[in-house]
C-alpha positions, 0 to 999 in steps of 0.5 A: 281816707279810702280811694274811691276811685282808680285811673285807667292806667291803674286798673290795668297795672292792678289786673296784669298784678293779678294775672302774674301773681294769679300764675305764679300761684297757680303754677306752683300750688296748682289752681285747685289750692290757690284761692282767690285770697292769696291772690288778691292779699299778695297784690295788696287790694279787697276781695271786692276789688278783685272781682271787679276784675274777674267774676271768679277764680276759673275766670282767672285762671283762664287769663293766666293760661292766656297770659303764660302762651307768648311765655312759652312760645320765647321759651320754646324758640330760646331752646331751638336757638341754642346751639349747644342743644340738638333739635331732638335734645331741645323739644325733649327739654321744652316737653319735660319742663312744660310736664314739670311746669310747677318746678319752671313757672309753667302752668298745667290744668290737672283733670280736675281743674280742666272739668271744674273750669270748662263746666263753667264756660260759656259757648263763646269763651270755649271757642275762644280757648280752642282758638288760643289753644290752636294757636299756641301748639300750632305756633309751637309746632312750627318753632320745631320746623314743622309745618302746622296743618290742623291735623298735626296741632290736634295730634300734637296738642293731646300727645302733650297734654296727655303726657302732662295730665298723668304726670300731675294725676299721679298717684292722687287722680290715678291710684292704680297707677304705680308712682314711684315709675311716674318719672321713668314713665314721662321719659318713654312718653316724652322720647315716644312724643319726640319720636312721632314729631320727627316724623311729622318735621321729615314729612312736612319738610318734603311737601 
């Protein structure tokens, strides 16, 4: 006989089911080749249930990016605690994985996906992305020892998506571009990054 009916406790270990599976899909494969039947099959409930959770898959997706911020900021402060690594070797580090996020879990919106889900916002869940958004780089900043003022976590924020969305654009989404230096390309993008963030933590540390 099918349930009908699901306690609260179980809605929510069903939803925070969809969101890692929903993440761990979508890091790997990219949000664009996730469907919304790999998730919910792999979390063992009906398409019909499943939106009863999230209206749509960019809906999802949404909450998986929400769902990987406290992630990445553990990830960062492991990194700058470790001894063994110098603090220029440490924010290298994080930067690189954060652009080869497929091979570390570590979820990245191409420029297709970035238009395909902000089409779909409303006003409000826009602000509240920005919101998010200005609080995990600011928190990501001051991991680095730099102070967090608006015009740094601006700065910071396009310096690193920049570099993340040419690495995953390459060569499908930009095929002038030359693929086989895509590689060599994100380390001069990355040491130019980590050059401008040392300046910023020599800046803040003097005011």
């Amino acid at each position: 006989m099918p349930r009908i009916a699901y306690s609260e406790e179980d809605r929510e270990r069903i939803r925070t089911a969809l969101i890692t599976v929903g993440l761990e899909l979508m890091a790997r494969q990219g949000i664009q080749h996730t469907t919304v039947e790999q998730v919910y099959k792999k979390v063992g409930i009906s398409r019909t249930f499943f939106y009863s959770f999230f209206p749509t898959k960019e809906d999802l997706a949404l909450e998986t990016l929400y769902w990987q911020q406290p992630r990445i900021i553990e990830y960062v402060q492991k990194l700058m605690a470790d001894p063994a690594l110098k603090w220029r070797d440490a924010v290298k580090k994080f930067l690189h994985d954060c652009c080869y996020g497929e091979q570390n879990g570590i979820a990245v919106l191409t420029m297709e996906e970035q238009q395909l889900i902000f089409k779909r916002l409303s006003e409000e869940s826009y602000q509240l992305f920005r919101q998010k958004q200005r609080q995990l780089f600011g928190k990501i900043l001051e991991t680095f020892g730099i102070k967090a003022d608006a015009e740094r976590i601006n700065l910071f924020t396009n310096l690193s998506l920049t570099v993340m969305i040419i690495r995953r654009a390459l060569p499908g989404t930009l095929p002038l571009f030359v693929p086989e230096a895509a590689d060599e390309t994100v380390d001069v993008q990355l040491e130019a990054i980590v050059d401008v963030l040392e300046k910023m933590k020599t800046a803040s540390e003097s005011e």
